[in-house]
C-alpha positions as CSV (number, residue, x, y, z in Angstrom):
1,X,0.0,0.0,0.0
2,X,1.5,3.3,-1.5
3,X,1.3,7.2,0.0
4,X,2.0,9.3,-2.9
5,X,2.3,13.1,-3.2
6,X,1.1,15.6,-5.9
7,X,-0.8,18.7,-6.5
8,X,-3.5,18.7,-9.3
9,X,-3.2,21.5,-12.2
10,X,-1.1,24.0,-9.7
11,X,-3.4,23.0,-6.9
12,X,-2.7,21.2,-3.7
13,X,-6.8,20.8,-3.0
14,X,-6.9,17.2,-4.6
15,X,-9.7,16.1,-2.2
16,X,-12.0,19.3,-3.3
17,X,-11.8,17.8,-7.2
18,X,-11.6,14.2,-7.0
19,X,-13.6,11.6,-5.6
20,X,-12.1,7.9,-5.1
21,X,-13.4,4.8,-3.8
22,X,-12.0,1.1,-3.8
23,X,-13.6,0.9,-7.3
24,X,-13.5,4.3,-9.4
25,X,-11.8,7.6,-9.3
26,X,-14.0,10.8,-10.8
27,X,-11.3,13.2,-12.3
28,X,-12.7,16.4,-13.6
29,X,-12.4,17.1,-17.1
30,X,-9.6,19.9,-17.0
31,X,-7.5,17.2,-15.0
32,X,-4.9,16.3,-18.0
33,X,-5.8,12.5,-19.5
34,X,-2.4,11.6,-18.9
35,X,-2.6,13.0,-15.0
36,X,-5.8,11.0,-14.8
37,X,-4.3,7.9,-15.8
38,X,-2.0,8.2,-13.5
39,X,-4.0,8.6,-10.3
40,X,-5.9,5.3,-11.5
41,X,-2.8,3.5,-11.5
42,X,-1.6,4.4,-8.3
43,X,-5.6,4.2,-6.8
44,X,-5.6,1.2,-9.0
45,X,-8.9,1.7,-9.6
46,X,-10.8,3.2,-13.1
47,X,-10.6,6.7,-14.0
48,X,-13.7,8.6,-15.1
49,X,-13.1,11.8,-16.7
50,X,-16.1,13.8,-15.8
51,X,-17.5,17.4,-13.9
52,X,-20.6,16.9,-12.0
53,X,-23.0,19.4,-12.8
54,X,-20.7,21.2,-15.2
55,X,-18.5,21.8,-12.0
56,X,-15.3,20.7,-11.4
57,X,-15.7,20.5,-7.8
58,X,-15.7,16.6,-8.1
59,X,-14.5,15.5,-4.3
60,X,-17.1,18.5,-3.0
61,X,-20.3,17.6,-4.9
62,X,-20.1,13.8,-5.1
63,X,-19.8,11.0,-2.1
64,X,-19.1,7.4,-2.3
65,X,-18.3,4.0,-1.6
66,X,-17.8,0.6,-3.8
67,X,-21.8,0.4,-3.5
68,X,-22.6,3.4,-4.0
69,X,-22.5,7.2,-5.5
70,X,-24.4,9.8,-4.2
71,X,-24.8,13.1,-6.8
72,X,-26.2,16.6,-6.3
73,X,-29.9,17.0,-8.3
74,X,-28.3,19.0,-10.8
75,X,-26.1,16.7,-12.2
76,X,-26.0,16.2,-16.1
77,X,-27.3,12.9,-17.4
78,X,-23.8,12.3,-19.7
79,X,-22.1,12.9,-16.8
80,X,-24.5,10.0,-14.6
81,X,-23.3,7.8,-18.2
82,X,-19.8,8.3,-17.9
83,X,-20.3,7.4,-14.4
84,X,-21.9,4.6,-15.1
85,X,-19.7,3.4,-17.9
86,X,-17.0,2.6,-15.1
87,X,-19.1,2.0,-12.2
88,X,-22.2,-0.7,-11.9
89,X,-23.1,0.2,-8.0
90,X,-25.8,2.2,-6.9
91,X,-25.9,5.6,-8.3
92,X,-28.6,8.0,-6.7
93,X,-29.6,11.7,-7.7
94,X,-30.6,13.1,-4.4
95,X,-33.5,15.1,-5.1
96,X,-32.9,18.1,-2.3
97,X,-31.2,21.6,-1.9
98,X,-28.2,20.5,-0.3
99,X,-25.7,19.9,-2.8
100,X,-22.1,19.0,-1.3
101,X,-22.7,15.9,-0.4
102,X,-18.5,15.2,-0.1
103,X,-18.8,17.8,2.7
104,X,-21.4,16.1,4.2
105,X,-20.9,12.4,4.3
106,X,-17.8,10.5,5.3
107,X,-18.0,6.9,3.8
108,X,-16.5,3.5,3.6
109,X,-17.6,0.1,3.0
110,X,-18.9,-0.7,6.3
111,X,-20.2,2.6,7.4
112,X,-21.1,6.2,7.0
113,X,-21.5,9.7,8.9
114,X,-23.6,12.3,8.0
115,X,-24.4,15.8,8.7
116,X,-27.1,15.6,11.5
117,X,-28.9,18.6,9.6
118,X,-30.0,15.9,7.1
119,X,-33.6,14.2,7.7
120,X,-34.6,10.8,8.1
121,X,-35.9,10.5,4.8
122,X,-32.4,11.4,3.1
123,X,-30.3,10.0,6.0
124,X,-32.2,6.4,5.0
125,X,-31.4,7.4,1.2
126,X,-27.8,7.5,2.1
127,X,-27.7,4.1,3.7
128,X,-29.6,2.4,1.0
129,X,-27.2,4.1,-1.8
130,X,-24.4,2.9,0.1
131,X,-25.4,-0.3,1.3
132,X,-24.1,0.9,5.1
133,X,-25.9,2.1,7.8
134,X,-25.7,5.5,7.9
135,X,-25.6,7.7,11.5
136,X,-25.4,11.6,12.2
137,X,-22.4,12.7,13.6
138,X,-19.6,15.4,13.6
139,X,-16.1,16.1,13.7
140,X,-14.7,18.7,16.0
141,X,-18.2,19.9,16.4
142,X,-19.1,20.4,13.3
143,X,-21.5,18.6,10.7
144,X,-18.9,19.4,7.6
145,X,-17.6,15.4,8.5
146,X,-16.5,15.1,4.8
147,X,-14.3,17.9,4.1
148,X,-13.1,17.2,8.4
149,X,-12.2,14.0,8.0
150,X,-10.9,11.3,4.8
151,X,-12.2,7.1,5.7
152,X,-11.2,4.0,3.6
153,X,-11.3,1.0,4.4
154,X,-8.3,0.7,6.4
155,X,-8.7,3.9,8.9
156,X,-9.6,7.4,9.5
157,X,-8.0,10.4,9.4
158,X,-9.8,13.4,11.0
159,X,-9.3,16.7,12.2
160,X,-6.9,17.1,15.0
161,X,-10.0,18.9,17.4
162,X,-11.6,15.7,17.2
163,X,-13.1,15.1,20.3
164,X,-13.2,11.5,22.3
165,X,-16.9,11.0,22.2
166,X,-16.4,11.8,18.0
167,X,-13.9,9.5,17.9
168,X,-15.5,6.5,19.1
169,X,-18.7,6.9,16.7
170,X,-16.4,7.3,13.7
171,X,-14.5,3.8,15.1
172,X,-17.9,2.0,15.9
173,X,-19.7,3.6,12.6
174,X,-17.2,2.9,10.2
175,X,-15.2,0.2,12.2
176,X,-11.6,1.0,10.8
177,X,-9.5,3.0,13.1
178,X,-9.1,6.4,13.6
179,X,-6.4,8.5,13.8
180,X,-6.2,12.7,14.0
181,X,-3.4,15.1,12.2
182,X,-3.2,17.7,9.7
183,X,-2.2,17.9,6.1
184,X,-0.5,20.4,3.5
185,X,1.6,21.9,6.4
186,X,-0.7,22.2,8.8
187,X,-3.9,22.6,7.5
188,X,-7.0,20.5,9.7
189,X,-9.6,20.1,6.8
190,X,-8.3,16.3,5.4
191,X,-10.7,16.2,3.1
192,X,-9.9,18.9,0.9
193,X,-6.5,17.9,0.6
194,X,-6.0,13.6,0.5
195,X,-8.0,11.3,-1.5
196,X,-7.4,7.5,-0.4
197,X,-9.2,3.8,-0.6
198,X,-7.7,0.5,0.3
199,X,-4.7,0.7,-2.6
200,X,-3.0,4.1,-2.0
201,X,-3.5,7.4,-0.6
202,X,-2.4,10.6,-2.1
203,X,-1.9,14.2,-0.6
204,X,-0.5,17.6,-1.7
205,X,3.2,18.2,-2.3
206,X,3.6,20.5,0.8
207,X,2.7,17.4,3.5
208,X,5.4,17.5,6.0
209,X,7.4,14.2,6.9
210,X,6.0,14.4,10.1
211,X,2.4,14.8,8.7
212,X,3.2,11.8,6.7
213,X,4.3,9.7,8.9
214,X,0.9,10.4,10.6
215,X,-1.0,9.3,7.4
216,X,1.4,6.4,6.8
217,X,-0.3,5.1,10.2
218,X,-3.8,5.9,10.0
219,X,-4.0,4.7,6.5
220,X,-0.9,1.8,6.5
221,X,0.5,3.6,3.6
222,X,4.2,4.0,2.8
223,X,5.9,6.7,1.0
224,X,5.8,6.2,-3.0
225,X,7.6,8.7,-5.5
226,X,5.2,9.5,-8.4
C-alpha cells in the first residue's frame, strides 16, 4: 500500500476535485488525461473523466463508496453515463437543496456519517445508496464530516480537534480506526486535501514528513515517488 504526493493542475486541494473509492476515481475534465491515468494506476482503480453538474468540484459535490454514489440534483445525465460506464453500483440523484454531499458524508464500505442537519428521509437514502448504515455525527463539532475527516477502508483520518466522544462513533460507525493530524503543512480540513481507498493514498506536495508519517499510520501507507 502506497502514500504518494502531488498537486493537481497548480493545486494542492486534490480532495475538493476528486472523488475515489476502492472501485473508481472521478477526475474532472480539465485534469490532463495523462494525470488522470495516473492517479488510476496508483488508486488502481478506473478513472472517469467527468464534472458533476458542469462543475469541477468533483470530491465536493459527489460522495461514495464501492456500493454506491451519491450526486447533487443538478447533475447532467452524460455525466450520470460516464459514471456509469466505469461504475455498476448504486448511483442515486438526491432530489434536495443540499448539494455537497462530499462535505457532508464520510463513507467506507462498512459505514457512514452524516451531517445531523440531514432528515430521516435522506439519511435512509444514504444508507440504502451505500449499502451501510448510515448515523449523524460530527467532527470537531461540526457537521462538515466530509471535508473534516478522509475514511477508507483501512482507517480514518480526522481533524486534529476531534473530540473522544467523535472518535469512538467514527471507530464503531465505520469500524476501521481512527487517527487525527493535519495535512498540506498544517492545514485540519483532510478532506480537501487527500484522497485515499484500500490501494493508495495521495496528498499535496507540501505534506510535511511528520504529517506523513501520521498518514502512513492511520492509513498503512508508505511513502511512494510518483
Amino acid at each position: 500500500m502506497a502514500i504518494y504526493q502531488c498537486d493537481l493542475v497548480g493545486s494542492l486541494s486534490i480532495g475538493v476535485y476528486l472523488l475515489t473509492t476502492d472501485k473508481i476515481v472521478i477526475i474532472p475534465k480539465w485534469v490532463p488525461r495523462r494525470q488522470a491515468e495516473k492517479f488510476g494506476r496508483w488508486l488502481k482503480v478506473k478513472p472517469v473523466h467527468t464534472t458533476i453538474g458542469g462543475s469541477v468540484l468533483v470530491g465536493v459535490l459527489a460522495c461514495g463508496n464501492s456500493n454506491g454514489i451519491l450526486l447533487p440534483h443538478f447533475v447532467e445525465d452524460k455525466e450520470i453515463k460516464a459514471i456509469q460506464s466505469c461504475f455498476k453500483g448504486n448511483i442515486t440523484v438526491m432530489k434536495t437543496r443540499k448539494t455537497a454531499y462530499g462535505n457532508i458524508v464520510l463513507a467506507n464500505d462498512y459505514g457512514a456519517i452524516v451531517d445531523p442537519q440531514l432528515n430521516q428521509s435522506e439519511t435512509k437514502e444514504v444508507s440504502e445508496t451505500l449499502s451501510v448504515e448510515a448515523v449523524p455525527g460530527e467532527v470537531a463539532g461540526l457537521p462538515y464530516v466530509g471535508s473534516l475527516a478522509v475514511a477508507t477502508n483501512k482507517g480514518v483520518l480526522a481533524h486534529p480537534l476531534l473530540k473522544d466522544s467523535e472518535q469512538e462513533l467514527l471507530k464503531d460507525v465505520l469500524k476501521v480506526p481512527v487517527d487525527v493530524g493535519t495535512i498540506n503543512c498544517g492545514i485540519p480540513y483532510i478532506g480537501t486535501g487527500l484522497i485515499g481507498n484500500s490501494c493508495a493514498t495521495v496528498v499535496g506536495l507540501l505534506t510535511t514528513g511528520p504529517e506523513m508519517f501520521i498518514i502512513g499510520h492511520a492509513f498503512d501507507v508508505v511513502k511512494e515517488d510518483g
